[in-house]
VOBA-1610 file (N, C-alpha, C; in pm, whole numbers, padded with zeros to 5 digits, always signed):
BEGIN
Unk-00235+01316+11364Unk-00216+01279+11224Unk-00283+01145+11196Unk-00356+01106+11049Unk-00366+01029+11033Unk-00301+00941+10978Unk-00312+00803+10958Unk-00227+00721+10900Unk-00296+00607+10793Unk-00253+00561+10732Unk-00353+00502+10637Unk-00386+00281+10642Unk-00259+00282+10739Unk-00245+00120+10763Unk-00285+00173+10931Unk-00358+00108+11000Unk-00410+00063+11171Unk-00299+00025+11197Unk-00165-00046+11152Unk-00055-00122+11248Unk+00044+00021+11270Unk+00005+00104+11207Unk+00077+00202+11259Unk+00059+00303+11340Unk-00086+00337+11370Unk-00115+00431+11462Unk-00135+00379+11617Unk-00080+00478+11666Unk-00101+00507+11812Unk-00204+00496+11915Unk-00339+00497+11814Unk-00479+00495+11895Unk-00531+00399+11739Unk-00583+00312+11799Unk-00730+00297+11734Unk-00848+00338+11718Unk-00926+00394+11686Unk-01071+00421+11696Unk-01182+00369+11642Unk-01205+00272+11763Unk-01337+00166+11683Unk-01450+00184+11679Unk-01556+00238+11631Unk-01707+00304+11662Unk-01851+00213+11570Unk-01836+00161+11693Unk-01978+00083+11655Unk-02150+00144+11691Unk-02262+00118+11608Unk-02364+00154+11684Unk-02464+00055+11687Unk-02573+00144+11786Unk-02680+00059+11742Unk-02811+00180+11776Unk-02973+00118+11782Unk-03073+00193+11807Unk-03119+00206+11914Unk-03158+00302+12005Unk-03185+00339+12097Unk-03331+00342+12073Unk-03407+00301+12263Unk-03577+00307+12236Unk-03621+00448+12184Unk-03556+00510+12178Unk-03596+00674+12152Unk-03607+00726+12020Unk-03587+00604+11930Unk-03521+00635+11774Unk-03394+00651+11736Unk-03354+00710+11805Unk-03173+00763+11796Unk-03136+00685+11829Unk-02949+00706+11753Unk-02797+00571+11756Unk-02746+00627+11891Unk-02688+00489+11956Unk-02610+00496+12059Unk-02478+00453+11936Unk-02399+00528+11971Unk-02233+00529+11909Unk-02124+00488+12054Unk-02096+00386+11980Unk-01986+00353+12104Unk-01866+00347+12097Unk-01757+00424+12121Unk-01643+00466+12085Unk-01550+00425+12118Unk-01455+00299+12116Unk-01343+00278+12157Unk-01219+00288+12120Unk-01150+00342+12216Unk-00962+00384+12198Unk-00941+00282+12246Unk-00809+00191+12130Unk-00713+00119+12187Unk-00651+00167+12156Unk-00536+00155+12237Unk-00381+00212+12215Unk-00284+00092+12149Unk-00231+00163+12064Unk-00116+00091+11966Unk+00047+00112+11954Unk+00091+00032+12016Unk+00241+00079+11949Unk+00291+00153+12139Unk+00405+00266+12132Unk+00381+00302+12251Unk+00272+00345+12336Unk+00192+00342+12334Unk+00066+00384+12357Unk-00037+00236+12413Unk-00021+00162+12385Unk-00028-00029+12398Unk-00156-00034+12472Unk-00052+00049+12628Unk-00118+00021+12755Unk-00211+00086+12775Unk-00233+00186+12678Unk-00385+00241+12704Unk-00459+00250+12634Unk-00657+00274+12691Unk-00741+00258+12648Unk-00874+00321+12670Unk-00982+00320+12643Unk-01106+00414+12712Unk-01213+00403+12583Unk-01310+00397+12678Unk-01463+00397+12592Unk-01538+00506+12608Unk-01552+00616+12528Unk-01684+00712+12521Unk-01799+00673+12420Unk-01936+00705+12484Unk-02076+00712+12401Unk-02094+00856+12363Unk-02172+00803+12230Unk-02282+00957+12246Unk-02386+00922+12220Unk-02493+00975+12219Unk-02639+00942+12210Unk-02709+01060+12133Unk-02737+01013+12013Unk-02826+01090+11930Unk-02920+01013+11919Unk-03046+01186+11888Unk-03181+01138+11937Unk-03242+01187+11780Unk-03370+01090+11733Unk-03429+01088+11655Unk-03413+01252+11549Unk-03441+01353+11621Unk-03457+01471+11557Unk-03343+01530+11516Unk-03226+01479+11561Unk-03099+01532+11528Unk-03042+01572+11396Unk-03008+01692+11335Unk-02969+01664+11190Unk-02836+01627+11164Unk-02800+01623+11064Unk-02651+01508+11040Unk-02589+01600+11086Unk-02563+01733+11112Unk-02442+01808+11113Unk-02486+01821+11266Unk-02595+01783+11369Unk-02565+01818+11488Unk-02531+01653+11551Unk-02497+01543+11489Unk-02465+01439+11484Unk-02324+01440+11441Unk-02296+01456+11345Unk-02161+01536+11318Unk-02087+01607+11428Unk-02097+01727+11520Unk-02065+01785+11605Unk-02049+01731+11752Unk-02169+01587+11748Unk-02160+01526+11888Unk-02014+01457+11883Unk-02004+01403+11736Unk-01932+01265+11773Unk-01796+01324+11745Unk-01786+01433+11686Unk-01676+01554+11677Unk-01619+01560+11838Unk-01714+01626+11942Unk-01670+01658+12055Unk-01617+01509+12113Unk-01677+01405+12146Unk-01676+01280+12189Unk-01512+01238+12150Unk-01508+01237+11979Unk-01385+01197+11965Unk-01239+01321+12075Unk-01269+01416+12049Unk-01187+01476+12137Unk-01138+01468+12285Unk-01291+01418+12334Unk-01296+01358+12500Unk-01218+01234+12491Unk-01193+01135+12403Unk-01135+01026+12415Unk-01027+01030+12370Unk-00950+01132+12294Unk-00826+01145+12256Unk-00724+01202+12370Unk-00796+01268+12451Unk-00698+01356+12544Unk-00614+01260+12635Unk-00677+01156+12680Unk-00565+01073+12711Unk-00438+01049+12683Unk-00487+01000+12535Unk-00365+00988+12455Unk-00281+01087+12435Unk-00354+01208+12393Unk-00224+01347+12374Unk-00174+01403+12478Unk-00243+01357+12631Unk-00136+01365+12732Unk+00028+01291+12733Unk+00039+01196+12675Unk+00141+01135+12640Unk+00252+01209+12532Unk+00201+01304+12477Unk+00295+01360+12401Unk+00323+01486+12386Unk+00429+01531+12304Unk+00494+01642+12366Unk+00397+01788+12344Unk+00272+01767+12275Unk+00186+01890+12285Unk+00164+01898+12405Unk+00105+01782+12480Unk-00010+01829+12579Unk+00025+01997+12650Unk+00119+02001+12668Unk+00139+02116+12729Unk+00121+02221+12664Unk+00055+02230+12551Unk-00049+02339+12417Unk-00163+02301+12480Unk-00220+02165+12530Unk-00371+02184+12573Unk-00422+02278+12653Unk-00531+02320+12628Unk-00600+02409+12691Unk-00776+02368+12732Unk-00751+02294+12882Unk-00914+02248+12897Unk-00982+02362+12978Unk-01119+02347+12905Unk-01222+02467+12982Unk-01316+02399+13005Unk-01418+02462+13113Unk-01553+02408+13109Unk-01641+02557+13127Unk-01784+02491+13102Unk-01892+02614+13001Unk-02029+02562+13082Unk-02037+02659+13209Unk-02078+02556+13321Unk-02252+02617+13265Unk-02332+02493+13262Unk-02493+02495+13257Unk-02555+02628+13245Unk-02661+02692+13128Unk-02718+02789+13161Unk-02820+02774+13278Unk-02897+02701+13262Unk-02975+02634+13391Unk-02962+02471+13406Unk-03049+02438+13491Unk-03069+02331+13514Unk-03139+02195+13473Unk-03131+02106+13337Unk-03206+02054+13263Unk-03299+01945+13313Unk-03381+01986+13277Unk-03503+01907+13303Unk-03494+01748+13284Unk-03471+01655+13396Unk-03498+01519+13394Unk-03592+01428+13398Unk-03752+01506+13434Unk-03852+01412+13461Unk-03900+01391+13272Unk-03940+01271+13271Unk-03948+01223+13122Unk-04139+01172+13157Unk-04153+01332+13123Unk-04319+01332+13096Unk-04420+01214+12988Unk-04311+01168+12908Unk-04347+01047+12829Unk-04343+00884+12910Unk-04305+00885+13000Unk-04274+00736+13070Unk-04172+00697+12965Unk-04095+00748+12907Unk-04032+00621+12813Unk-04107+00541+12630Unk-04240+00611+12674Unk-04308+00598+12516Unk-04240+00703+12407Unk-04274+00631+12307Unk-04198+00676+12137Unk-04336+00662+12026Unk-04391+00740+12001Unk-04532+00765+11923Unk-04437+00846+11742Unk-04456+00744+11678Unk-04440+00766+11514Unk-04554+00710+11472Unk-04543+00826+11376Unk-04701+00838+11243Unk-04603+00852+11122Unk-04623+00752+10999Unk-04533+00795+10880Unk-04660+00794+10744Unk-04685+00826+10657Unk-04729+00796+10507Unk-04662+00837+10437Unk-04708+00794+10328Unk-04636+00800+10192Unk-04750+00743+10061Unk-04696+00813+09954Unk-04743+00767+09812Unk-04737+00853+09699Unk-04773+00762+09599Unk-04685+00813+09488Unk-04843+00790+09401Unk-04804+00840+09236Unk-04918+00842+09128Unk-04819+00860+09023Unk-04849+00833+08929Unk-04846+00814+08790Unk-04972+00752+08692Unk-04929+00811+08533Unk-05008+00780+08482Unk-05014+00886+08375Unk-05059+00846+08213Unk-05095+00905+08137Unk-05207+00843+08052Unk-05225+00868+07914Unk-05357+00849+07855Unk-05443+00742+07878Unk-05372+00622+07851Unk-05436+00535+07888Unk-05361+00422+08017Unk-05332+00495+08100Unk-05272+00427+08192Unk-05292+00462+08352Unk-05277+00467+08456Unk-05326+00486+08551Unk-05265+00379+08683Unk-05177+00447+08748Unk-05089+00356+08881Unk-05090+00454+09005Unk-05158+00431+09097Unk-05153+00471+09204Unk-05084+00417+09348Unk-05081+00476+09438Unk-05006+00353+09577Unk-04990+00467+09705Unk-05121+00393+09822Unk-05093+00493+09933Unk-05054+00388+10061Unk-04973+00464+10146Unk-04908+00374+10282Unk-04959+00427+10410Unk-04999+00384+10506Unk-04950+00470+10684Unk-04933+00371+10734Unk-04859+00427+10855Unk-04816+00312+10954Unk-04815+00406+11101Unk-04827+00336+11206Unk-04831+00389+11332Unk-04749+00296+11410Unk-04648+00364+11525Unk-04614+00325+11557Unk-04560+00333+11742Unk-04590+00263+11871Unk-04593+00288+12002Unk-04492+00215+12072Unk-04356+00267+12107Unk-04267+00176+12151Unk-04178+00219+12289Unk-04187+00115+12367Unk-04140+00152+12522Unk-04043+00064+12531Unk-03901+00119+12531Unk-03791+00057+12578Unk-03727+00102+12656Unk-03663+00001+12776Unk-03591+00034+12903Unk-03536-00072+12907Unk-03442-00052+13014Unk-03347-00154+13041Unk-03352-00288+13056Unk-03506-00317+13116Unk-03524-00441+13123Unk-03668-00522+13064Unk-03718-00428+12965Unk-03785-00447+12895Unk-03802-00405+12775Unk-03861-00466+12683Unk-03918-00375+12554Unk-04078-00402+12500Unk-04146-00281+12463Unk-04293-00308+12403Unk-04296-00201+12259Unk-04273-00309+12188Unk-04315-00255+12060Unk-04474-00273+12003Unk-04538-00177+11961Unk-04718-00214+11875Unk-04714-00143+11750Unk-04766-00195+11646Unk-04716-00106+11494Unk-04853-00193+11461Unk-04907-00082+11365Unk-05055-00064+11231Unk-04991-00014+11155Unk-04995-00083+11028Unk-04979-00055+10898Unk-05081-00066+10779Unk-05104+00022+10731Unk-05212-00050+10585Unk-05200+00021+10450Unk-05211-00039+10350Unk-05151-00014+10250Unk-05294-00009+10132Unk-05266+00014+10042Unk-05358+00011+09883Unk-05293+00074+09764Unk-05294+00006+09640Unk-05254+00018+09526Unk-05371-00001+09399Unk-05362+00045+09310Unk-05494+00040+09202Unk-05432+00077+09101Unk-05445+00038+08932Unk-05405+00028+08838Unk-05467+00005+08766Unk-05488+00023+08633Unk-05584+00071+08564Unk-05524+00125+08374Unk-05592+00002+08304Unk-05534+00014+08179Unk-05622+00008+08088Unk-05617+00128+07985Unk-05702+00100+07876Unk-05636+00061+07766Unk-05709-00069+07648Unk-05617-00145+07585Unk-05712-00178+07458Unk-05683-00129+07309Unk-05716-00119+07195Unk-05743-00293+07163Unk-05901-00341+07149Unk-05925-00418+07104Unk-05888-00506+06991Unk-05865-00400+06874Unk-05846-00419+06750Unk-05958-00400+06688Unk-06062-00377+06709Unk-06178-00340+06636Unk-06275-00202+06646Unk-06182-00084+06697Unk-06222+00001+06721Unk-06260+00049+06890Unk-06275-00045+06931Unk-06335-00046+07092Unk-06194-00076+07179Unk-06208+00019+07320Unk-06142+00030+07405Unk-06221-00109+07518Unk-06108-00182+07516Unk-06135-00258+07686Unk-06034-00187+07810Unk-06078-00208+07886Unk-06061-00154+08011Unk-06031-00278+08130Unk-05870-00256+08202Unk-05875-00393+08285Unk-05799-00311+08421Unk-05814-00298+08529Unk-05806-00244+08638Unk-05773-00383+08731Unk-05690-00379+08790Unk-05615-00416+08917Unk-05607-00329+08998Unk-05575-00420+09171Unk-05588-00367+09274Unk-05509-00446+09384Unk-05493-00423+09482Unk-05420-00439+09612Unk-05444-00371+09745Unk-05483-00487+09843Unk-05486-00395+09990Unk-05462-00466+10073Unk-05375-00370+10170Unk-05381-00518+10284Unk-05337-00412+10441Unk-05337-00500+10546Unk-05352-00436+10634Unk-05241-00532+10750Unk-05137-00458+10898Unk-05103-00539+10919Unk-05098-00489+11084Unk-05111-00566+11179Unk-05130-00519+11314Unk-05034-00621+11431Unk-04926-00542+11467Unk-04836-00619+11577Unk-04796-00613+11681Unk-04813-00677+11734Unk-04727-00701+11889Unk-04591-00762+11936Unk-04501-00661+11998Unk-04405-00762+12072Unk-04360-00694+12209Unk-04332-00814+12288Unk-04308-00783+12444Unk-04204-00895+12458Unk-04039-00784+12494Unk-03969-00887+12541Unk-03888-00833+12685Unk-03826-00942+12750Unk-03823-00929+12884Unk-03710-00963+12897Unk-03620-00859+12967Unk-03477-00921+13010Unk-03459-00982+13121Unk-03391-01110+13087Unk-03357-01206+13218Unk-03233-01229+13291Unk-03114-01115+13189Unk-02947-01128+13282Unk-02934-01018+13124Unk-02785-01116+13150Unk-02685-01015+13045Unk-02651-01093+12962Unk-02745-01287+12935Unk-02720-01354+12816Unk-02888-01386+12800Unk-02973-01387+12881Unk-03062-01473+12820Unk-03211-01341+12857Unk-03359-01339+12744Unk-03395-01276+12708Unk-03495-01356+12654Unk-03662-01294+12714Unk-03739-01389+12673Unk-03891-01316+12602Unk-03949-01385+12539Unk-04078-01272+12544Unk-04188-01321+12413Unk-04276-01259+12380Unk-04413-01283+12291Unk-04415-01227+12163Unk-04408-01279+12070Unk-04508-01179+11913Unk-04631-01208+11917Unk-04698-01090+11892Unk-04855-01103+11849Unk-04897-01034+11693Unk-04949-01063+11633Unk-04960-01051+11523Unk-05084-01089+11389Unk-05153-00962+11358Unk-05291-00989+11260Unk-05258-00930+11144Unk-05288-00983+11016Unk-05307-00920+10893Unk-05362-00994+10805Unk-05415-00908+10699Unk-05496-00927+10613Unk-05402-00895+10434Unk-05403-00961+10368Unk-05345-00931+10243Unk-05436-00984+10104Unk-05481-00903+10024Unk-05537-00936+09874Unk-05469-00993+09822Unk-05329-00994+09802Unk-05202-01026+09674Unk-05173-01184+09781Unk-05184-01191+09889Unk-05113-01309+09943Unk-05248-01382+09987Unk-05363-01373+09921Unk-05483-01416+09918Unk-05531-01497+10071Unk-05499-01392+10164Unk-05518-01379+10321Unk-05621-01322+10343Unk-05723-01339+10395Unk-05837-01241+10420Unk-05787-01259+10617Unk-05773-01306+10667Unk-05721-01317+10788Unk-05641-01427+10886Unk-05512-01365+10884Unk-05391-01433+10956Unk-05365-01380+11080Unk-05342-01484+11193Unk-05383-01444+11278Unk-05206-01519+11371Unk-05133-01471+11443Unk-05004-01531+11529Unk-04971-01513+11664Unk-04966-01602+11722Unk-04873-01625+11873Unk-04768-01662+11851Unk-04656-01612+11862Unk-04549-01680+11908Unk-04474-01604+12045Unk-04417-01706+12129Unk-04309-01698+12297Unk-04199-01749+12167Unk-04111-01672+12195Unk-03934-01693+12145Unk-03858-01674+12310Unk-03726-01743+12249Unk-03673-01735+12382Unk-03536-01711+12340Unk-03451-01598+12360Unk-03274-01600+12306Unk-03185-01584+12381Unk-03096-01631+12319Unk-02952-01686+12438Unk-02816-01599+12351Unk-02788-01516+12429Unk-02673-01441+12372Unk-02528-01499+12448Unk-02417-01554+12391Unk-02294-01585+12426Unk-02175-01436+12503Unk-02279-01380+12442Unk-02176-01249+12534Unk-02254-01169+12553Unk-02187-01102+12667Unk-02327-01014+12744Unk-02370-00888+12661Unk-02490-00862+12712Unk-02571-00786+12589Unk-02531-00652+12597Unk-02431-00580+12698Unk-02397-00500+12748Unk-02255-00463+12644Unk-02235-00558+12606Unk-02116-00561+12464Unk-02199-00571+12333Unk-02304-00570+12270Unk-02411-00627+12182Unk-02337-00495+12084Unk-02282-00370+12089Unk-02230-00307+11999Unk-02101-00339+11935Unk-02026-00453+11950Unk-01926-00489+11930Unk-01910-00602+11907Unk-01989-00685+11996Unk-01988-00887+11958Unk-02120-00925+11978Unk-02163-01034+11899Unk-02260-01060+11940Unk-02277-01233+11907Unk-02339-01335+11950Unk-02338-01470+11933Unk-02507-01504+12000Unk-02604-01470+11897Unk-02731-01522+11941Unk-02743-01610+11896Unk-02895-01686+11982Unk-02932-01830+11939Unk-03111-01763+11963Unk-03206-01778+11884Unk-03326-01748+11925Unk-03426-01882+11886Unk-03463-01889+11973Unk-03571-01977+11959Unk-03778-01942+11896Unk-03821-01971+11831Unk-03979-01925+11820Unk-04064-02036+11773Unk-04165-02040+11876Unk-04336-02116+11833Unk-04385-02091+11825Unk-04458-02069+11702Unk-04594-02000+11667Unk-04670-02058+11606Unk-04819-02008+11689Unk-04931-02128+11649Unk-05011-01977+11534Unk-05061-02019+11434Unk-05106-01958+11340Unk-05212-01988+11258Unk-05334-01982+11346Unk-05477-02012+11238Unk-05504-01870+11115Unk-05506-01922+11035Unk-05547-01890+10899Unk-05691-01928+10835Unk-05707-01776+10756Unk-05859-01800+10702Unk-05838-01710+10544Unk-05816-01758+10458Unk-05759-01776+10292Unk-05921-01688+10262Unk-05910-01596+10132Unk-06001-01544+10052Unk-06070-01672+09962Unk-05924-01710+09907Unk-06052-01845+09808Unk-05957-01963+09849Unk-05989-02083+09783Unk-05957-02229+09824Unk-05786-02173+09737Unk-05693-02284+09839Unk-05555-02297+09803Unk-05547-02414+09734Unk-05389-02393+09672Unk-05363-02505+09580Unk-05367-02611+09703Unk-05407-02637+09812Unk-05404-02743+09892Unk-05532-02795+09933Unk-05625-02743+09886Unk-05763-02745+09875Unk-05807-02663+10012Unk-05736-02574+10097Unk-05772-02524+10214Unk-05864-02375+10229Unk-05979-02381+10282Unk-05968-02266+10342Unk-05934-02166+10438Unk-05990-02265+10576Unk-05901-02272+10709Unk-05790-02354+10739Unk-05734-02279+10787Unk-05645-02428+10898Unk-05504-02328+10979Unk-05484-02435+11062Unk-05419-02338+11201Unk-05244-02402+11155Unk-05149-02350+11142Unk-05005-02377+11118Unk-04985-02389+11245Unk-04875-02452+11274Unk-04781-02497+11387Unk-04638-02448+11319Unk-04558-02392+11345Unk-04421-02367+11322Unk-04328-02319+11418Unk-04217-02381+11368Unk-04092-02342+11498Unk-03977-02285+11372Unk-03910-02241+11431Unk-03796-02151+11384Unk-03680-02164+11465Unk-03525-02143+11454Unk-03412-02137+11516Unk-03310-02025+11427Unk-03250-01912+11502Unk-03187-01885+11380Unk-03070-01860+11515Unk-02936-01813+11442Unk-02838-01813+11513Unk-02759-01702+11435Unk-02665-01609+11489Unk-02629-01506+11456Unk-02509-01463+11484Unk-02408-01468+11384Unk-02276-01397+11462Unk-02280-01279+11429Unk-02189-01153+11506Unk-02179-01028+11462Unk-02059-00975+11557Unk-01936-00942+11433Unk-01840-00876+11524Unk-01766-00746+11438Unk-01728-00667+11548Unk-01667-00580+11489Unk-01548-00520+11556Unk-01436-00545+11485Unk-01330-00541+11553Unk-01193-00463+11498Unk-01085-00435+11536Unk-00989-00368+11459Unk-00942-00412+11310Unk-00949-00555+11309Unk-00934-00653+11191Unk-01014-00603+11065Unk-01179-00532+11135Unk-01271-00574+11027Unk-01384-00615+11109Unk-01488-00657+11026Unk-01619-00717+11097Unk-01670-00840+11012Unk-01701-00924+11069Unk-01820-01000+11043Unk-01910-01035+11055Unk-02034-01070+10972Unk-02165-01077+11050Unk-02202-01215+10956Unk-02258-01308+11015Unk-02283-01453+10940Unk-02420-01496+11000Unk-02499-01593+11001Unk-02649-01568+11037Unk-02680-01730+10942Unk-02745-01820+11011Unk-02817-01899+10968Unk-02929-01900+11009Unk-03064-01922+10954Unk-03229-01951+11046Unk-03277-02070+10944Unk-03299-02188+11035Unk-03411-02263+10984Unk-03550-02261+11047Unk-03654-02339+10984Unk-03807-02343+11001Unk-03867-02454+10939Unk-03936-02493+11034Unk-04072-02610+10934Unk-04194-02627+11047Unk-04283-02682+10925Unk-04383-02690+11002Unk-04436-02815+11086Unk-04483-02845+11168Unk-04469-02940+11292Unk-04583-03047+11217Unk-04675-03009+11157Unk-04780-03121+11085Unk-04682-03221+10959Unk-04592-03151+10932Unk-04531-03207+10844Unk-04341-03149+10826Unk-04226-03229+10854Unk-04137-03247+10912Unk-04058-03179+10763Unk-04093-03251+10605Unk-04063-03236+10526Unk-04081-03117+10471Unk-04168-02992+10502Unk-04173-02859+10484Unk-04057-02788+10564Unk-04027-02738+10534Unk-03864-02690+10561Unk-03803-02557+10473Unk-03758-02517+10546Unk-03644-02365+10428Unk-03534-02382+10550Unk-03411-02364+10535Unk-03251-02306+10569Unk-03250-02138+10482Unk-03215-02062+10576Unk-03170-01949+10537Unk-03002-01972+10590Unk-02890-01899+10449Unk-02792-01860+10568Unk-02735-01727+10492Unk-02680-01652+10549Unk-02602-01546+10450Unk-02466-01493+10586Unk-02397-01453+10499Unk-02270-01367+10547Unk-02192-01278+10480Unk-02173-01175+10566Unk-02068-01014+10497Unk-01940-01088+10595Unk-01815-01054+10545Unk-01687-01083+10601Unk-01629-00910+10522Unk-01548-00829+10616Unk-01507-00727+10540Unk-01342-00746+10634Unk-01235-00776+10578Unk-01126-00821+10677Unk-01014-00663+10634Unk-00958-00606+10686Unk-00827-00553+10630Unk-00666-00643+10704Unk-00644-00687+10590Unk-00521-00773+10578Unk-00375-00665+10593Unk-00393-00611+10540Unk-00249-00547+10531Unk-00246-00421+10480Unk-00160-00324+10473Unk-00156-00190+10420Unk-00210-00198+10276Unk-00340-00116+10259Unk-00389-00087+10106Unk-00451-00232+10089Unk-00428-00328+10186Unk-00546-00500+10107Unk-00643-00466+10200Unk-00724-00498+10123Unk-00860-00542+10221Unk-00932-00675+10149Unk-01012-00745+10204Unk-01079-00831+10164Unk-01213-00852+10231Unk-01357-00846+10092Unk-01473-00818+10098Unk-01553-00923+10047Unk-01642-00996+10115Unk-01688-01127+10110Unk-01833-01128+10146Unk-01926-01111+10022Unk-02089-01143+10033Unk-02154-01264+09985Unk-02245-01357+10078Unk-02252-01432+10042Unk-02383-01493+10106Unk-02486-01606+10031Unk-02583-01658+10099Unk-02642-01796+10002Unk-02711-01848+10065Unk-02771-01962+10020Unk-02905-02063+10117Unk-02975-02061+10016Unk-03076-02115+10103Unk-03181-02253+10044Unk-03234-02337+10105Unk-03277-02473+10099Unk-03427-02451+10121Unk-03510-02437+09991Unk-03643-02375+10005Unk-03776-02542+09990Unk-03766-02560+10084Unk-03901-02705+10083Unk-04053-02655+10200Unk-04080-02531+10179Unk-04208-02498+10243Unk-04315-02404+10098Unk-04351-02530+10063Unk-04414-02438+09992Unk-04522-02337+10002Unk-04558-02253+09924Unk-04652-02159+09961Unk-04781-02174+09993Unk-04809-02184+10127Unk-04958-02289+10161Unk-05056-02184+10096Unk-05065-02027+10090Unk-05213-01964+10048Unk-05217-01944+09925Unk-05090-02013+09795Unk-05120-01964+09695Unk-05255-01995+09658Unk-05351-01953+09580Unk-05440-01969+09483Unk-05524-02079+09401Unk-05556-02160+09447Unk-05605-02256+09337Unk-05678-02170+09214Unk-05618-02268+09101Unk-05579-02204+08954Unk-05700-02281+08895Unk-05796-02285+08820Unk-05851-02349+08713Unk-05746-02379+08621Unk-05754-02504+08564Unk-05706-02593+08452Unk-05773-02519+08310
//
């Protein structure tokens, strides 16, 4: 039976997830026991994989919850209605993973509109190559994009002008990170793109980050307390001169962001600050911070808390120099 206040039931069921290198959620399932029941407890997973549809996702975590309940309904006066079977293998499933562990996604997209005198187009792809294992990860992603627009607009004197806009840009990445225990975690971004609208003809990034997790990463579905560190050196080459009179020039920047994330019988919270500036100049600066708080207080209260604020002193080094 269900119950509608947590201080009254018998089991808890806490189910957190996250993403697996494969595409698919790891779901992590925990029974606490409540009330007579106190002293007991147990964790089941399931693992859904990218292709799964909701209702065979549905059915995993269906069976799963059942595997973790039986404990508990050994304790009461059904069990002796249970009836366990097993539904032994048609054959023998294949374990060698002919992929090494690679994950190959291709996505596009786009859209059109437009009537007499109007005209909006917008096409996307992206590619994507990612190897995750236990003690590593290699992500590589290509993306490139284009948009075009296109307006015809009554002079006033009989004659049609014609004014067409456009957009393209392109973006190419690297990351390699390396596990070093069950708190600390180290590794590289690499990173090229090109943007029309952010008047980039070519941006170019290194950064080594380095992060320190307060609880082991082996709990990362349930608590989490990061600290990440990043330096990235970043030469830049601008389409036309910036409001800073630049065409080239190489950024220096560091970053820190820090991260809580919990999720617990109470409720969850997730809170997150990141600052940044740039090393040529101390006074360029942004603070990010934001936080969700979702608490349940008491039977039928809950309390829901969104919130952020941020300290913006980096200004936009590629905007545009403007004629007066």
């Amino acid at each position: 039976n269900y119950v509608r206040d947590r201080l009254e039931a018998q089991v808890h069921v806490l189910i957190s997830t996250q993403g697996t290198g494969g595409g698919g959620t790891e779901y992590t399932l925990a029974f606490i026991g409540q009330n007579d029941c106190r002293d007991a407890k147990d964790v089941q997973k399931y693992y859904s994989v990218k292709t799964d549809t909701d209702d065979d996702v549905r059915r995993g975590l269906v069976k799963t919850l059942e595997l973790g309940l039986m404990g508990f309904v050994a304790r009461t006066p059904i069990a002796c209605r249970i009836a366990v079977d097993y539904a032994p293998p048609a054959r023998t499933a294949e374990t060698r993973d002919r992929w090494k562990s690679w994950v190959f996604s291709l996505s596009g997209d786009g859209w059109f509109s437009g009537e007499e005198t109007y005209r909006s187009g917008m096409i996307n792809g992206s590619f994507s190559a990612n190897r995750v294992t236990a003690g590593s990860k290699l992500r590589l992603g290509l993306s490139a994009g284009r948009e075009k627009q296109r307006y015809e607009i009554d002079d006033g004197e009989g004659g049609v002008s014609t004014i067409t806009g456009k957009s393209a840009s392109w973006e190419a990445s690297g990351m390699w990170v390396k596990s070093l225990g069950e708190h600390w975690s180290a590794g590289v971004y690499l990173e090229a793109e090109s943007s029309y609208y952010a008047n980039v003809d070519l941006s170019l990034r290194f950064a080594p980050a380095v992060e320190y997790n307060v609880f082991p990463y082996s709990q990362s579905t349930r608590r989490q307390l990061r600290a990440l560190y990043t330096l990235s050196v970043k030469p830049m080459r601008y389409r036309e001169e910036t409001i800073f009179g630049k065409l080239r020039e190489t950024l220096l920047k560091q970053e820190l962001s820090v991260s809580l994330d919990l999720r617990e019988k109470f409720g969850t919270i997730s809170v997150s600050a990141e600052g940044s500036n740039y090393l040529r100049d101390l006074g360029r600066y942004r603070i990010d911070t934001f936080g969700i708080v979702n608490l349940r207080l008491y039977k039928g209260l809950s309390v829901y808390v969104l919130g952020g604020y941020s300290w913006l002193h980096d200004a936009q080094l590629s905007l545009r120099l403007r004629e007066p």
